[in-house]
mmCIF file as Biopython writes it, N, C-alpha, C and O atoms, coordinates in Angstrom:
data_model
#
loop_
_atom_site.group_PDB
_atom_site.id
_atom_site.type_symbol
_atom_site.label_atom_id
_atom_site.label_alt_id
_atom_site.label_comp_id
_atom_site.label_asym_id
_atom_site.label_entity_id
_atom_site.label_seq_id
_atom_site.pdbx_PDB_ins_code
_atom_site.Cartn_x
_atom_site.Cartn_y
_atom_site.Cartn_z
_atom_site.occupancy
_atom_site.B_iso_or_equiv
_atom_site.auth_seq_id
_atom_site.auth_asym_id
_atom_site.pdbx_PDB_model_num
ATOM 1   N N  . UNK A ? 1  ? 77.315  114.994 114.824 1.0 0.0 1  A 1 
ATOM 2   C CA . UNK A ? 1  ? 77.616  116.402 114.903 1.0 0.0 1  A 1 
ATOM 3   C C  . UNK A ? 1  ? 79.107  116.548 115.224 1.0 0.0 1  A 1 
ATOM 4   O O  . UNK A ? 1  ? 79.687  115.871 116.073 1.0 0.0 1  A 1 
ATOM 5   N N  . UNK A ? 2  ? 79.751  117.633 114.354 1.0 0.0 2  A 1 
ATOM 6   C CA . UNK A ? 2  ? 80.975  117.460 114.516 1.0 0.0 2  A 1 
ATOM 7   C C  . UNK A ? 2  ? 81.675  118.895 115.369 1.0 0.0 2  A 1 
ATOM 8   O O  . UNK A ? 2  ? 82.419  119.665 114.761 1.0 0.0 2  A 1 
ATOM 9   N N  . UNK A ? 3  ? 81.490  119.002 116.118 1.0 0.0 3  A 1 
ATOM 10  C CA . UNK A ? 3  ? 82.028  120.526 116.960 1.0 0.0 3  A 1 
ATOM 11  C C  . UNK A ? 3  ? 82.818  120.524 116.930 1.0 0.0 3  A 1 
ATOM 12  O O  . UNK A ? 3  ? 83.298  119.396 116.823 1.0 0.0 3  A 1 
ATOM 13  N N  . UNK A ? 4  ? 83.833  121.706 116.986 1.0 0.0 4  A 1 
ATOM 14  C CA . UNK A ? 4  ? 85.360  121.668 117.775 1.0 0.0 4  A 1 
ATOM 15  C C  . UNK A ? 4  ? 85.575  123.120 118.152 1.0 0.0 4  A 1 
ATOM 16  O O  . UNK A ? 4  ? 84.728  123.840 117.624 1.0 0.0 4  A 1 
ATOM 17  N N  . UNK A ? 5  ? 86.630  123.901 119.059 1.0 0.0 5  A 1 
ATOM 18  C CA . UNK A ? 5  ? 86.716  124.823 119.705 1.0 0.0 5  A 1 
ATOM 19  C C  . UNK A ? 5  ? 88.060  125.224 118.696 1.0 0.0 5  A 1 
ATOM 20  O O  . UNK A ? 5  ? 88.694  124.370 118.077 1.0 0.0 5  A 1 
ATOM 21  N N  . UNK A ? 6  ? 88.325  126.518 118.665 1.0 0.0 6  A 1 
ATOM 22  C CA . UNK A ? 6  ? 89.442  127.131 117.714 1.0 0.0 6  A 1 
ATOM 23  C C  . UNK A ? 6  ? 90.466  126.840 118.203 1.0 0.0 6  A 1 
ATOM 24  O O  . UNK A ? 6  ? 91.402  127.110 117.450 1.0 0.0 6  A 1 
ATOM 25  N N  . UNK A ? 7  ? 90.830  126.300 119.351 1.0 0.0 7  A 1 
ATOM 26  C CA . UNK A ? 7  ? 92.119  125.610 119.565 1.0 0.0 7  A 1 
ATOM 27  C C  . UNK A ? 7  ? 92.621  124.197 118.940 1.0 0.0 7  A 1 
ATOM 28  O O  . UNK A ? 7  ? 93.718  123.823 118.526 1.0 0.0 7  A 1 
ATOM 29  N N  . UNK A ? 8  ? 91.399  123.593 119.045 1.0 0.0 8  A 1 
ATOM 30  C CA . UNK A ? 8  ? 91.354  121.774 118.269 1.0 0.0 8  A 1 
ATOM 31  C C  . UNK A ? 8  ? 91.631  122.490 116.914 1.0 0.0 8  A 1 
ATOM 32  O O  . UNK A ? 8  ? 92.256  121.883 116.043 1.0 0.0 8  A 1 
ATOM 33  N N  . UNK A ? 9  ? 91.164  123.827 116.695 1.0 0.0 9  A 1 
ATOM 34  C CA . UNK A ? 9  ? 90.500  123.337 114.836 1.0 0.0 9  A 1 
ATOM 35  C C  . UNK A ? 9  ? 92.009  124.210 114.436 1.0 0.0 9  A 1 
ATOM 36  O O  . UNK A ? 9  ? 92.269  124.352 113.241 1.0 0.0 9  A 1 
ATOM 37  N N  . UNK A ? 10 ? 92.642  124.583 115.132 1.0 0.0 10 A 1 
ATOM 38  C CA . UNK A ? 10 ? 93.908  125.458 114.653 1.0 0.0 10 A 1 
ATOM 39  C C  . UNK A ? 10 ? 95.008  124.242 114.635 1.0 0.0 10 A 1 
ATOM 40  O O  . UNK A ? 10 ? 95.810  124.155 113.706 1.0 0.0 10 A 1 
ATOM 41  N N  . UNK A ? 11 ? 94.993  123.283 115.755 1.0 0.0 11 A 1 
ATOM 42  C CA . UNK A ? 11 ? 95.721  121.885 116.277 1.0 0.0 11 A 1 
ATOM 43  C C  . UNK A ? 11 ? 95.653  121.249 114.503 1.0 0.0 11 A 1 
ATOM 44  O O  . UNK A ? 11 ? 96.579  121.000 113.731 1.0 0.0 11 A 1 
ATOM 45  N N  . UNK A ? 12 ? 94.048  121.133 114.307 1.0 0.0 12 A 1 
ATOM 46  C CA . UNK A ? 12 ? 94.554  120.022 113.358 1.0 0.0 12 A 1 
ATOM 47  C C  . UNK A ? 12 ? 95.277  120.971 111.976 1.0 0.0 12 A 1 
ATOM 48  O O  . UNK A ? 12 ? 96.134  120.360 111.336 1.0 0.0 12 A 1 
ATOM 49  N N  . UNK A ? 13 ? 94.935  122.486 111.501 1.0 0.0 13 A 1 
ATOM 50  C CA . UNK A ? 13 ? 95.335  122.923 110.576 1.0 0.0 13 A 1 
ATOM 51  C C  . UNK A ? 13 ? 96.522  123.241 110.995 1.0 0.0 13 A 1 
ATOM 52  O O  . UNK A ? 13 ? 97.108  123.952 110.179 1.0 0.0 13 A 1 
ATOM 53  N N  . UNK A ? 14 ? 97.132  123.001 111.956 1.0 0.0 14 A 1 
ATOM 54  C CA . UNK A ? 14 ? 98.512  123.156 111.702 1.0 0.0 14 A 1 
ATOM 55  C C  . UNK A ? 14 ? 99.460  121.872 111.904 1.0 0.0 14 A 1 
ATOM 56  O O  . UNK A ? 14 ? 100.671 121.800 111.693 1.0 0.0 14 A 1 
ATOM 57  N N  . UNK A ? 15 ? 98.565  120.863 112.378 1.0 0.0 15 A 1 
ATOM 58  C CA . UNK A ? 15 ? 99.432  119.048 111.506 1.0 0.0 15 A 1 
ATOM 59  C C  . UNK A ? 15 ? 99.299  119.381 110.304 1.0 0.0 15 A 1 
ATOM 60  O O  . UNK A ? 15 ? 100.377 119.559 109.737 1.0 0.0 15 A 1 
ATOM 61  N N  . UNK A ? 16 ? 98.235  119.566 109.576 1.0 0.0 16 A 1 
ATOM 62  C CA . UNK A ? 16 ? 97.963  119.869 108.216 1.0 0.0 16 A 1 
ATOM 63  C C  . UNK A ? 16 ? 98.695  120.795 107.311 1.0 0.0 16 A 1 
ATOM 64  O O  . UNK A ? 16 ? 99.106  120.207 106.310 1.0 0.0 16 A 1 
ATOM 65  N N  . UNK A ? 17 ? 98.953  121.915 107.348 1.0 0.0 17 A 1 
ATOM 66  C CA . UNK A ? 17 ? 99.239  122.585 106.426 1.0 0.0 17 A 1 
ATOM 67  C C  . UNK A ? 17 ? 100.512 123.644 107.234 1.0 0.0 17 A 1 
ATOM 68  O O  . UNK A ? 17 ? 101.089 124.589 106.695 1.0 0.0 17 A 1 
ATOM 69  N N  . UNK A ? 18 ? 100.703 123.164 108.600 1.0 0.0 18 A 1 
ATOM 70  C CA . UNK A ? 18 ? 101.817 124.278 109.561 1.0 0.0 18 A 1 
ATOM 71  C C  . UNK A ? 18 ? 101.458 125.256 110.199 1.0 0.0 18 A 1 
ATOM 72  O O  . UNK A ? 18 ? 100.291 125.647 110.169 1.0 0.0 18 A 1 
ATOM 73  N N  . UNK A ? 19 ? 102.422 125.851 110.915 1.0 0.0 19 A 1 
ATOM 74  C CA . UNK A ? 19 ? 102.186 126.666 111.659 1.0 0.0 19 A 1 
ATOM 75  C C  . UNK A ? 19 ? 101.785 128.218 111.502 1.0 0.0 19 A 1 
ATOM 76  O O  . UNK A ? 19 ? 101.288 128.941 112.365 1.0 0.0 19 A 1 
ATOM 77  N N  . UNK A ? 20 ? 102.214 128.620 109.858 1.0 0.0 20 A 1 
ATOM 78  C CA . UNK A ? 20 ? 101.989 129.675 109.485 1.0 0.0 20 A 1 
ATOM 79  C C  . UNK A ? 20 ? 100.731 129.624 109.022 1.0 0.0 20 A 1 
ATOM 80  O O  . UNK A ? 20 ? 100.082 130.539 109.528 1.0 0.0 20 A 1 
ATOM 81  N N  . UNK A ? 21 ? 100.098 128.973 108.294 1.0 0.0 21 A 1 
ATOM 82  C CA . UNK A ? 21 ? 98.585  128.905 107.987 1.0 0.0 21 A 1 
ATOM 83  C C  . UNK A ? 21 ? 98.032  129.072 108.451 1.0 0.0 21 A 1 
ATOM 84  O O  . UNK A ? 21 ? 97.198  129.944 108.206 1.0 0.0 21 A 1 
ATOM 85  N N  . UNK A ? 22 ? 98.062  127.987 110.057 1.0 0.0 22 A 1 
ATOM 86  C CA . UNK A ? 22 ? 97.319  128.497 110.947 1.0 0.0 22 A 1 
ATOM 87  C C  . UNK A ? 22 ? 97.297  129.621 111.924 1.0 0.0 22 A 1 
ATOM 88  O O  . UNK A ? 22 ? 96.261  129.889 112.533 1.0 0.0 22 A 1 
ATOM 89  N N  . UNK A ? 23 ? 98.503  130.348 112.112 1.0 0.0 23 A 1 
ATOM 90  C CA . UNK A ? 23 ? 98.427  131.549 112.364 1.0 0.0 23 A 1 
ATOM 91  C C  . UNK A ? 23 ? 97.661  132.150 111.672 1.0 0.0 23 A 1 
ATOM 92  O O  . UNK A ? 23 ? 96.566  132.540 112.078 1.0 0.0 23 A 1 
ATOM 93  N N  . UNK A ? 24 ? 98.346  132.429 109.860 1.0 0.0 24 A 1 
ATOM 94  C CA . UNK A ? 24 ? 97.276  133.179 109.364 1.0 0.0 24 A 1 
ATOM 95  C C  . UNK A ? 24 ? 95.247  133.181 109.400 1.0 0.0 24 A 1 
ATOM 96  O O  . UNK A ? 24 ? 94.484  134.103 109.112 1.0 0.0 24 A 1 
ATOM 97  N N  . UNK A ? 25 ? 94.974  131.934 109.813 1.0 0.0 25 A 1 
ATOM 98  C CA . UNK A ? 25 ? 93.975  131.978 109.873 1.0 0.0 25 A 1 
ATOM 99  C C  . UNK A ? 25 ? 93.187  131.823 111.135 1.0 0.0 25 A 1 
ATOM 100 O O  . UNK A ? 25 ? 92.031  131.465 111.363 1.0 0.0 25 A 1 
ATOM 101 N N  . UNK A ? 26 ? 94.318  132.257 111.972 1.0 0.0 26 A 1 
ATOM 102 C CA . UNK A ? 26 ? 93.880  132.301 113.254 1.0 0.0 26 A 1 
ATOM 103 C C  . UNK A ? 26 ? 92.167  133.388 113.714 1.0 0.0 26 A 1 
ATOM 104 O O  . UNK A ? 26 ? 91.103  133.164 114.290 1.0 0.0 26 A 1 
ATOM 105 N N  . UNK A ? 27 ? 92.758  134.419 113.102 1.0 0.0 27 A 1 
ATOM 106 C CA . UNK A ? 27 ? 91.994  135.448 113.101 1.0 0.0 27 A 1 
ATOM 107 C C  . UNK A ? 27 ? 90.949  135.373 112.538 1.0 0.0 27 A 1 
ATOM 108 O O  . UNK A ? 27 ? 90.205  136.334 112.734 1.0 0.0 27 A 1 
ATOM 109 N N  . UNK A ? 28 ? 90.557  134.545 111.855 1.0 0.0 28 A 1 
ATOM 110 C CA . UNK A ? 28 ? 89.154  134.390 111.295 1.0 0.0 28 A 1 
ATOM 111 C C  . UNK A ? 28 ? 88.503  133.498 111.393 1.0 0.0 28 A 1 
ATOM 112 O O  . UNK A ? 28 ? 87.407  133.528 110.834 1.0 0.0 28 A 1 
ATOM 113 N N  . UNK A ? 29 ? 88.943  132.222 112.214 1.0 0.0 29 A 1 
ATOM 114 C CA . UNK A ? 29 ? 88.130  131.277 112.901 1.0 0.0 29 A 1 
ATOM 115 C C  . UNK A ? 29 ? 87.192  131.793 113.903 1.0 0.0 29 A 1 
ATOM 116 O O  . UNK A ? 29 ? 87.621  132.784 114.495 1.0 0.0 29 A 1 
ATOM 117 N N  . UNK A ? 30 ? 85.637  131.252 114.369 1.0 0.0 30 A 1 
ATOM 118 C CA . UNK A ? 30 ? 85.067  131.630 115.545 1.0 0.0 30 A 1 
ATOM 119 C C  . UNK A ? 30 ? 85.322  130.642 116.733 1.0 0.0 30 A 1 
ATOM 120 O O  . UNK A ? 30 ? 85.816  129.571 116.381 1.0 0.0 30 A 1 
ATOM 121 N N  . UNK A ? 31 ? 85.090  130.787 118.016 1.0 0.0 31 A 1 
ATOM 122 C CA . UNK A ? 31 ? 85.438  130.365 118.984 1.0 0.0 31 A 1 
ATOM 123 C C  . UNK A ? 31 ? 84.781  128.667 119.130 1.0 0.0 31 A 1 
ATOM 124 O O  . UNK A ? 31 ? 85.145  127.993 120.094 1.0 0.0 31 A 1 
ATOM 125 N N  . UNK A ? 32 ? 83.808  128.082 118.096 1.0 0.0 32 A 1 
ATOM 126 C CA . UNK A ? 32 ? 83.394  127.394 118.279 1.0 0.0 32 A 1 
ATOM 127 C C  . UNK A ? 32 ? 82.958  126.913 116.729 1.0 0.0 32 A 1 
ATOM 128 O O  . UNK A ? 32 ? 82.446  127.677 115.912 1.0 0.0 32 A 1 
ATOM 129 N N  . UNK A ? 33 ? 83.286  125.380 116.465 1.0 0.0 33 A 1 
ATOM 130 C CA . UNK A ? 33 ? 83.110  125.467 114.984 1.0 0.0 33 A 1 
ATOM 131 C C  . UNK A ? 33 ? 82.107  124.200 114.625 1.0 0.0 33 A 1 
ATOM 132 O O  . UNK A ? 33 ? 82.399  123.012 114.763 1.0 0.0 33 A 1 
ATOM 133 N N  . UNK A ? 34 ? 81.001  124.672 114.187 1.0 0.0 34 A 1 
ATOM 134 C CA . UNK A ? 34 ? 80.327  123.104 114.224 1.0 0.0 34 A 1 
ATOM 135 C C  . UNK A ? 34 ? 80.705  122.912 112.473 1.0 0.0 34 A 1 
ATOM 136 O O  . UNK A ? 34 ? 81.137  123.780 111.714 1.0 0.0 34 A 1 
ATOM 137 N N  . UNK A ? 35 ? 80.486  121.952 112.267 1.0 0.0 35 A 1 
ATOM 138 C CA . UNK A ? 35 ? 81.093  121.281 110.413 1.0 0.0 35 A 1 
ATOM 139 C C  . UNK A ? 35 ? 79.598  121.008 110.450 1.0 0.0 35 A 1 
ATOM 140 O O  . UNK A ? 35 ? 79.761  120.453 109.363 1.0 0.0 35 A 1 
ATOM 141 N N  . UNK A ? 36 ? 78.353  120.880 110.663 1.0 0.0 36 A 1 
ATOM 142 C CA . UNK A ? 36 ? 77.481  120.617 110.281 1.0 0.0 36 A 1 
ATOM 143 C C  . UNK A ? 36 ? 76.430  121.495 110.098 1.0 0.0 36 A 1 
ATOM 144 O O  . UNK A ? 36 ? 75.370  121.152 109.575 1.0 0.0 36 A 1 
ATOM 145 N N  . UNK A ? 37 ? 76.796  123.229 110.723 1.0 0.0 37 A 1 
ATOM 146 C CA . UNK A ? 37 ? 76.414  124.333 110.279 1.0 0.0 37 A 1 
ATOM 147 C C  . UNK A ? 37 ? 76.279  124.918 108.819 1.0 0.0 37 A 1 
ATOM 148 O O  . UNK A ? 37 ? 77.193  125.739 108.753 1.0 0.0 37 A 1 
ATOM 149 N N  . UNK A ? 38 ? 75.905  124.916 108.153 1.0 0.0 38 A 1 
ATOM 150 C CA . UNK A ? 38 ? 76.441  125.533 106.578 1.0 0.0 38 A 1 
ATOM 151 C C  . UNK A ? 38 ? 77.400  126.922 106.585 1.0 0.0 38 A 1 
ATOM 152 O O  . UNK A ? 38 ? 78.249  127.316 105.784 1.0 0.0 38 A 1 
ATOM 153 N N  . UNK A ? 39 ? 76.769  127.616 108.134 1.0 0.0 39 A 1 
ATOM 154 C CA . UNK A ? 39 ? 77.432  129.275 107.665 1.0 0.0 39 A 1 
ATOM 155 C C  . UNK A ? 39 ? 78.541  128.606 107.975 1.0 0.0 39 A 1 
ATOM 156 O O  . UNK A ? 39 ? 79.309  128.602 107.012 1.0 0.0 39 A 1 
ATOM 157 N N  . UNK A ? 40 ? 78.990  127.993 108.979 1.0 0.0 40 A 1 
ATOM 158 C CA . UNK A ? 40 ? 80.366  127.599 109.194 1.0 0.0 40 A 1 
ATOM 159 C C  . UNK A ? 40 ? 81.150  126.840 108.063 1.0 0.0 40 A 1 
ATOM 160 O O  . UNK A ? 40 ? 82.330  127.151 107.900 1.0 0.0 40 A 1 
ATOM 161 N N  . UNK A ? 41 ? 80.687  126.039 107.406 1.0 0.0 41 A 1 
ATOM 162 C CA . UNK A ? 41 ? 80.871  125.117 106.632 1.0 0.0 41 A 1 
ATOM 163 C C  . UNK A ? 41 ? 81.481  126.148 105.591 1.0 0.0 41 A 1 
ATOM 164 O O  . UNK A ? 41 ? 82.619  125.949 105.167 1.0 0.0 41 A 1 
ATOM 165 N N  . UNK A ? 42 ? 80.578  127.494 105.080 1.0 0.0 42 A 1 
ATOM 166 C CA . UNK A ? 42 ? 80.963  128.307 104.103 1.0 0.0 42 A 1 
ATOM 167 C C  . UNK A ? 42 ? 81.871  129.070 104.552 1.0 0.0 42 A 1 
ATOM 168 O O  . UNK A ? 42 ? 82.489  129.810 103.787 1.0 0.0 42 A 1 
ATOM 169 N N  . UNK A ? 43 ? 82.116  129.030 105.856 1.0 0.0 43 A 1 
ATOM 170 C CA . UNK A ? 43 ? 83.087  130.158 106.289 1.0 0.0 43 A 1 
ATOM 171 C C  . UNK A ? 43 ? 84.869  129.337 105.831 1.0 0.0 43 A 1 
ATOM 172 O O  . UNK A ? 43 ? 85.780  129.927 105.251 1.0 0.0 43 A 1 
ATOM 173 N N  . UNK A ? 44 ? 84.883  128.213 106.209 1.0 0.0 44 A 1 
ATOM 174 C CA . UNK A ? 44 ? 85.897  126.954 106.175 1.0 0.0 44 A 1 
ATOM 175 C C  . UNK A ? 44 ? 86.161  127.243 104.780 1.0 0.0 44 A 1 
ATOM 176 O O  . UNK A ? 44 ? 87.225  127.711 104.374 1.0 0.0 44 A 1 
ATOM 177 N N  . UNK A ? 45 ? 84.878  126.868 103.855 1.0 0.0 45 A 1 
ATOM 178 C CA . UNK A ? 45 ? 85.367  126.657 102.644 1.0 0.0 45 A 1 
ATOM 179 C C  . UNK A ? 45 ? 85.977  128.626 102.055 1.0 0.0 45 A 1 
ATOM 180 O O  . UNK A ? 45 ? 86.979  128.871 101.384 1.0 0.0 45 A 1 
ATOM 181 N N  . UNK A ? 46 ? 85.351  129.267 102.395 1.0 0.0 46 A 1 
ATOM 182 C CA . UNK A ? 46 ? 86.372  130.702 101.814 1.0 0.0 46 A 1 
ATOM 183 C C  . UNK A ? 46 ? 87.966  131.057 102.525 1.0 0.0 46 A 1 
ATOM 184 O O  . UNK A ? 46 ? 88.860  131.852 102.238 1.0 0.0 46 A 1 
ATOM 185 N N  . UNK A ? 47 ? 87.744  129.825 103.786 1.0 0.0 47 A 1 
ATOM 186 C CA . UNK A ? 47 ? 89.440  130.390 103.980 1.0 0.0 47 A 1 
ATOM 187 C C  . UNK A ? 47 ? 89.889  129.164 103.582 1.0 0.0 47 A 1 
ATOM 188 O O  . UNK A ? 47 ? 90.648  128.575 104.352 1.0 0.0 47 A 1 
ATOM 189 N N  . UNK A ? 48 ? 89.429  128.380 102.003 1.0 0.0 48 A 1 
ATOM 190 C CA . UNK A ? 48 ? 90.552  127.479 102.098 1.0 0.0 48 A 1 
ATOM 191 C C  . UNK A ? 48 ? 90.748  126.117 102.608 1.0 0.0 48 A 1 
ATOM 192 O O  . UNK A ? 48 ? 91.656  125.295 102.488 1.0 0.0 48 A 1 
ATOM 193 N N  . UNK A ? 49 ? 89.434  126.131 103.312 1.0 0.0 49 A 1 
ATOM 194 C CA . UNK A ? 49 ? 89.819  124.675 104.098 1.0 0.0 49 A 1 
ATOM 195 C C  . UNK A ? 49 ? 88.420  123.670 104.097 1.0 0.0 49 A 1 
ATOM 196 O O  . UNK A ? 49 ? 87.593  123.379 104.961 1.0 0.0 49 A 1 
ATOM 197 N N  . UNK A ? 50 ? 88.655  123.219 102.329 1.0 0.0 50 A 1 
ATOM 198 C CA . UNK A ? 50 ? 87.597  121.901 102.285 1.0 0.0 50 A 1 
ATOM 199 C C  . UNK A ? 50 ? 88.026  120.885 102.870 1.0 0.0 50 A 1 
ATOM 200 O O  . UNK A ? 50 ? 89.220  120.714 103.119 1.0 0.0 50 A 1 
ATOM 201 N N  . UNK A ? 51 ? 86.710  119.733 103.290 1.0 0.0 51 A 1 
ATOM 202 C CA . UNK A ? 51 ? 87.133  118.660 103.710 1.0 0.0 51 A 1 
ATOM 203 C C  . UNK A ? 51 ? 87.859  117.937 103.266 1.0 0.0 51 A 1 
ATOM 204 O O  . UNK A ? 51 ? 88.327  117.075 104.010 1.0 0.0 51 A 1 
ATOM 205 N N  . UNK A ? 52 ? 88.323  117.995 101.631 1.0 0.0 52 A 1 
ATOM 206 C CA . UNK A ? 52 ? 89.219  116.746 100.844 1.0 0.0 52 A 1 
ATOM 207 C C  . UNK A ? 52 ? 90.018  117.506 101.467 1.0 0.0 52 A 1 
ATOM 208 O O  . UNK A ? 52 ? 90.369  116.971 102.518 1.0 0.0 52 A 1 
ATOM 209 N N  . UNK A ? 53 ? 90.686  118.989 101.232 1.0 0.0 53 A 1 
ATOM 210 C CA . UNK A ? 53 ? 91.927  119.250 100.876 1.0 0.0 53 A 1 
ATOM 211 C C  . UNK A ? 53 ? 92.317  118.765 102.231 1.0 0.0 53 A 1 
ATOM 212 O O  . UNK A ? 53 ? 93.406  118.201 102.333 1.0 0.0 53 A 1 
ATOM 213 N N  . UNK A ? 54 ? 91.556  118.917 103.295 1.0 0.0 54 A 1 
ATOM 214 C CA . UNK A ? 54 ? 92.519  118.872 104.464 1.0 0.0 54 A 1 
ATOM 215 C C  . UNK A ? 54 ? 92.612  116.814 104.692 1.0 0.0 54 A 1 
ATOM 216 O O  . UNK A ? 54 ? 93.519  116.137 105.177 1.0 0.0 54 A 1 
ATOM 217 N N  . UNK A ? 55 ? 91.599  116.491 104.248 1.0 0.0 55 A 1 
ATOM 218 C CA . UNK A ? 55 ? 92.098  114.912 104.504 1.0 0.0 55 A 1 
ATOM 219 C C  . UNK A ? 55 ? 93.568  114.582 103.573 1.0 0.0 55 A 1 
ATOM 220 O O  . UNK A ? 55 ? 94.381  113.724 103.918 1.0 0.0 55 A 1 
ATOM 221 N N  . UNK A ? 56 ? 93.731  115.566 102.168 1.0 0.0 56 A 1 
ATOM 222 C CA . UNK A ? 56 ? 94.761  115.165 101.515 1.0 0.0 56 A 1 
ATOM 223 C C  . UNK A ? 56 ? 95.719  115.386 102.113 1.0 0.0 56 A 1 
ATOM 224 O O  . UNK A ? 56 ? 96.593  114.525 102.213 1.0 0.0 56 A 1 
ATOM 225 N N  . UNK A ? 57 ? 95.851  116.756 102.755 1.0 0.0 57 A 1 
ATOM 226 C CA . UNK A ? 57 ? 97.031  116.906 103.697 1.0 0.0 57 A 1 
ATOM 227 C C  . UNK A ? 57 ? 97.325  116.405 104.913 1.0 0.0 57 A 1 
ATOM 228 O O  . UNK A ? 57 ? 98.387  116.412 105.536 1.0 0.0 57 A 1 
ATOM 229 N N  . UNK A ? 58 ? 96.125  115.914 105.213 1.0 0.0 58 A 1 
ATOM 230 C CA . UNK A ? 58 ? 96.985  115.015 106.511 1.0 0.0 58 A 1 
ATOM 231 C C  . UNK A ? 58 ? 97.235  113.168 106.040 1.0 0.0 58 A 1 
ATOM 232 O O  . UNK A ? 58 ? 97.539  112.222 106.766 1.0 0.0 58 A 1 
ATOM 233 N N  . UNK A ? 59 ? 97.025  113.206 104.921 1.0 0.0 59 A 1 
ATOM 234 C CA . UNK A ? 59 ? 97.430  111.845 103.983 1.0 0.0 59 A 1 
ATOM 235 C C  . UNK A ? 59 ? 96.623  110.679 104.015 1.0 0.0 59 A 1 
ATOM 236 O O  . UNK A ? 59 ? 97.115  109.559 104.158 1.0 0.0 59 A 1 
ATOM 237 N N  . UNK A ? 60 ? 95.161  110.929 103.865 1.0 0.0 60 A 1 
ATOM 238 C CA . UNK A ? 60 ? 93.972  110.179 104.084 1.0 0.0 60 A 1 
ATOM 239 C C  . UNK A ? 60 ? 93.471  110.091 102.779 1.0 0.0 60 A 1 
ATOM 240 O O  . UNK A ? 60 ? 93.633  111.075 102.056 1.0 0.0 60 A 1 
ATOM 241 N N  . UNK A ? 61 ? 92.778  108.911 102.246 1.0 0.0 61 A 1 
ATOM 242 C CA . UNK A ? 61 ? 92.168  109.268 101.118 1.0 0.0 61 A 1 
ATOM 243 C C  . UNK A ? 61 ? 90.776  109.906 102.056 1.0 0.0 61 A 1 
ATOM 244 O O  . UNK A ? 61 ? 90.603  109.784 103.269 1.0 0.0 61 A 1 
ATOM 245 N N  . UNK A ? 62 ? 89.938  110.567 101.113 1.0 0.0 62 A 1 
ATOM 246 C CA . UNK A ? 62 ? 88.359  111.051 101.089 1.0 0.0 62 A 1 
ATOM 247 C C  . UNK A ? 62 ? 87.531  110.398 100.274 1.0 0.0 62 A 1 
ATOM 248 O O  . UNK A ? 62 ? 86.344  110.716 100.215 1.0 0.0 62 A 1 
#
């Protein structure tokens, strides 16, 4: 199970993609994010943030 709190999950999108992204998507994260939820999972994927894209950006293969 993969949890994280909107501070971790803003931490890693902004190694990832900067500081403005994650501002912008500050506001639409919830306070608590499980990756093994689907609503969450679907919420991630409409702002943008699949699991490849973000392993590509932090320079991982998937």
């Amino acid at each position: 199970m993969a949890i994280y709190t909107k501070p971790e999950a803003l931490g890693i999108i902004r190694r990832a993609f900067g500081p403005d992204v994650a501002e912008a998507l500050a506001g639409g994260l919830p306070d608590r994010i499980d990756l093994d939820d689907p609503a969450d999972a679907a919420l991630l994927f409409r702002l943008g943030l699949s699991r490849d894209r973000l392993l590509n950006a932090l320079g991982a293969e998937s």
